[in-house]
N, C-alpha and C positions, 0 to 999 in steps of 0.2 A: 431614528434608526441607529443601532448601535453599532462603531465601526471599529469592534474588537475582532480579535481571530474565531471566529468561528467553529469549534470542531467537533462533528456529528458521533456518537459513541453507540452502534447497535447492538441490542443486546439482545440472547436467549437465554442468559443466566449459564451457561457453560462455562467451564474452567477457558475455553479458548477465548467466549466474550468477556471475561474476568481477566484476564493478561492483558486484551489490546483495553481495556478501560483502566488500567492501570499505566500503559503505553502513553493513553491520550491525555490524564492527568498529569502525568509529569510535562508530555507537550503542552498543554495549556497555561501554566504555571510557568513556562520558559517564554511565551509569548505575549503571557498576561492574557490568556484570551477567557473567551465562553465558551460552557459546556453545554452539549444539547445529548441527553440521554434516554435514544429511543426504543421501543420494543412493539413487536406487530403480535396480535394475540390473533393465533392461528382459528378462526372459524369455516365450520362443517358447511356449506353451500347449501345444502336440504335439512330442514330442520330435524331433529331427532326428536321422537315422543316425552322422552325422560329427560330432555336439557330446559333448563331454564330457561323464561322468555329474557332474563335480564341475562343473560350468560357472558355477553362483553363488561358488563359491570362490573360483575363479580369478578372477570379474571383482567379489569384494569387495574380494581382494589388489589389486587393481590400483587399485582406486578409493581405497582407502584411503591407497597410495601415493602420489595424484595430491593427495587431500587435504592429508596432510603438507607436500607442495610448494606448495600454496597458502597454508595457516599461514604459512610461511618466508618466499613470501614477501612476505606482509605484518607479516613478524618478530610473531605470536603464538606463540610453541616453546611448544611442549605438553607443555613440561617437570618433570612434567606434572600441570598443576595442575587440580582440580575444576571448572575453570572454561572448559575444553574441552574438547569430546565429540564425537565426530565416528561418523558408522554409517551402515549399508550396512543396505538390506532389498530381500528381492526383489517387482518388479512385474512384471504380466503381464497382459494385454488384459481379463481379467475382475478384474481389482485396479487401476488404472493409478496413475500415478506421484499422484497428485493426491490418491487418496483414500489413498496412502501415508503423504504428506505429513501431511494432517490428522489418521488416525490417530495418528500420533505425535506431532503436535501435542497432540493431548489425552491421549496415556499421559506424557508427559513434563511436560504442567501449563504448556505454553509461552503465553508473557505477547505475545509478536509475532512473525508471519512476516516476512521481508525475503528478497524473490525478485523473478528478473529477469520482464520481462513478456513474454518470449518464449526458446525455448531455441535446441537446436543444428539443432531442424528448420528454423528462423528463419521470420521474417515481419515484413511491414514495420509492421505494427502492432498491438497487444493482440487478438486475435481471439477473437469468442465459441468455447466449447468450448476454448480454449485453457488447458494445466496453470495458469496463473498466474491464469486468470478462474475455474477452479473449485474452486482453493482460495480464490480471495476469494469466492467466493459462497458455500462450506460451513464455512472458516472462523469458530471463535466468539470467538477477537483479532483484535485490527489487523493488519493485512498493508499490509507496506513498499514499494510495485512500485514499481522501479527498470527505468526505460529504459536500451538496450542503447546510448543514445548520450553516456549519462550518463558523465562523466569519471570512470575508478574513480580512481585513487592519483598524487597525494594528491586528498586529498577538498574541495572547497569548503567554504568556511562556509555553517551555515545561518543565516543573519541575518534570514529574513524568511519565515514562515509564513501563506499563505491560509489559512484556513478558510471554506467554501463555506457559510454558511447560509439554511435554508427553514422554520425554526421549526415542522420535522414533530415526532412522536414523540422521534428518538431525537437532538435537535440537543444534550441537555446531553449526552451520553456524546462526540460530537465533541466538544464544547468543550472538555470534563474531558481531552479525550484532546492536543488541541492544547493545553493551558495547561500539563500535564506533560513535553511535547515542547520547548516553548518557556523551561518552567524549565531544562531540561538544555542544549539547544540557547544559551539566553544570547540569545534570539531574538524579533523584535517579531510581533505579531499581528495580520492586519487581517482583520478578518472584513468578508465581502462576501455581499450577497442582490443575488439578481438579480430582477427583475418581467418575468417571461417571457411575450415579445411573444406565444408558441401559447396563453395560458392567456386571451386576451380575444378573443372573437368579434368580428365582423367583419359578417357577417349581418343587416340589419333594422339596424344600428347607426349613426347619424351617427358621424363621424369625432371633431368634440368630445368628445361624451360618453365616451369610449373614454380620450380622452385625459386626460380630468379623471380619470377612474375610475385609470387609469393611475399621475397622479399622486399621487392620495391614500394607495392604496398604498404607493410609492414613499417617502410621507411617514410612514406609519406604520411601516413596515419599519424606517425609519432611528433611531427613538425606539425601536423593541423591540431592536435593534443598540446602542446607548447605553444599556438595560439594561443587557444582556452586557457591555460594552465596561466599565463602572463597577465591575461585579462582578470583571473580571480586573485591571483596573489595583487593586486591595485588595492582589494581589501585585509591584504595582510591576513588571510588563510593561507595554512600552509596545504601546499598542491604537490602531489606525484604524479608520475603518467608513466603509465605501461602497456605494451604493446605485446598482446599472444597472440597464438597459434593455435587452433582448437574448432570444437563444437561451442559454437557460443555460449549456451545456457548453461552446460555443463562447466567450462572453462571460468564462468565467470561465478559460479559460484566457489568452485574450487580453490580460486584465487578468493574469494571473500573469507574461506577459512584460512589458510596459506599466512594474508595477512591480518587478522584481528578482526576482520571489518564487522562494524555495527548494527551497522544499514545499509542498506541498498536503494539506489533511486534509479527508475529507469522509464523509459518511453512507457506506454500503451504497445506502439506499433511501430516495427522499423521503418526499412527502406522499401519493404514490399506493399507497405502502407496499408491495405487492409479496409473494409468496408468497417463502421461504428460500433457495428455487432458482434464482431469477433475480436478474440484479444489474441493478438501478434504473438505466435508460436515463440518468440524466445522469451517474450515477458511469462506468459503463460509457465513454460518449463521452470526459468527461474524461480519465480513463486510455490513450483513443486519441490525444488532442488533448494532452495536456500537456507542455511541454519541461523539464519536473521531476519528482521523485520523489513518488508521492503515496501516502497512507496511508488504508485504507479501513476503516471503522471501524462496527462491523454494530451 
């Protein structure tokens, strides 16, 4: 068994899966890992009179070939080394592309997804029920979503990593995940808490006290941020921390333009924590709202 980084690449052949396979190449190449390059070849549930009886055949040849052209060209020749894989499986309205995906995601041991956040059906933005939202919400890795307006080749540097934190449950598994991101990446770190303007009543409340309460938080947040921030600089990353005021999803992307930011890593699901099914309303927006690649991390 090979215990290289593993990273799953889905593709429908859209400019949006052509950016994040360009995304996942340059990742792979920083990690030294393996490429696994999948596509689900959408079949009709009732046969049709005029389809071929080999009709998965014919359109795995085809994909496979469209594959190979895409290796080329981003010059990976799969000449051919253990370290590219590329496969065809069939989907169908009672299998769809998505639970494709994660099936093979976990027969193959994959370490991250990187997939675009909308395919060849297009849409102007990440949309619930959409392939790329329900492999992040059943996926048990990280998944890489890359925007369709993301520059594929050549790639940007990543020089500078958000990570969104709310000191829920699962905030060390983002950070363990962004400080691994940022060793390879060669990449600075700012973790940012937002004190979300919806989480303070308004009701029966003077406007002061609102706002002291506001502050305090604000202030504590920033010393448990300076926790963290002491513990990753031990690896000699350089670390920021900053403390807003806002609608989370919105604030935090905002701030991701604001400053440079590259990437984005953030939970699945906050503090309201959320059943497996559902992806936590600020990760969700984010992924709508974001002008970078973000990495979702359950």
């Amino acid at each position: 068994m090979s215990d290289r980084f593993k990273v799953l690449i889905p593709t429908d052949f859209s400019d949006c899966a052509r950016n994040a396979l360009a995304h996942a190449l340059y990742l792979t190449k920083r990690y030294d890992g393996e490429i696994h390059l999948l596509h689900a070849v959408e079949l009709p549930t009732i046969a049709v009179t005029d389809m071929p009886p080999d009709m998965f055949d014919i359109e795995e040849e085809r994909a496979l070939e469209r594959m190979e052209d895409l290796l080329e060209e981003h010059a990976v020749h799969q000449a051919r080394t253990s370290r590219v894989h590329t496969a065809v499986r069939p989907g169908k309205p009672t299998e769809p592309a998505a639970e494709v995906i994660l099936d093979y995601a976990e027969d193959a041991e994959i370490d991250m997804i990187v997939m675009g956040t909308h395919g060849r059906r297009g849409a102007r933005r990440l949309l619930l029920g959409s392939v790329a939202e329900q492999v992040i919400r059943g996926a048990e890795c990280p998944v890489f979503a890359v925007r369709e307006t993301e520059k594929a080749w050549p790639l940007p540097s990543v020089d500078t990593i958000l990570v969104p934190v709310d000191f829920s449950a699962g905030t060390d598994d983002v950070i363990n995940e962004a400080i691994d991101l940022a060793g390879h990446y060669d990449a600075a770190i700012r973790l940012l808490h937002v004190v979300d303007i919806d989480t303070y009543p308004h009701y029966g409340i003077a406007v002061d006290p609102v706002i002291e309460l506001a502050e305090k938080t604000a202030q504590a947040a920033r010393k448990e941020l300076e926790k963290i921030a002491d513990r990753i600089t031990v690896g000699h990353l350089a670390v920021f921390v900053s403390v807003e005021r806002g609608h989370a999803a919105s604030t935090i992307s905002e701030y991701a333009v604001d400053c440079d930011v590259d990437l984005i890593v953030l939970g699945s699901h906050g503090r309201s924590g959320l059943d497996r099914l559902l992806l936590g309303s600020v990760a969700e927006k984010t992924l709508r709202m974001a002008h970078c690649p973000v990495v979702v991390v359950r």
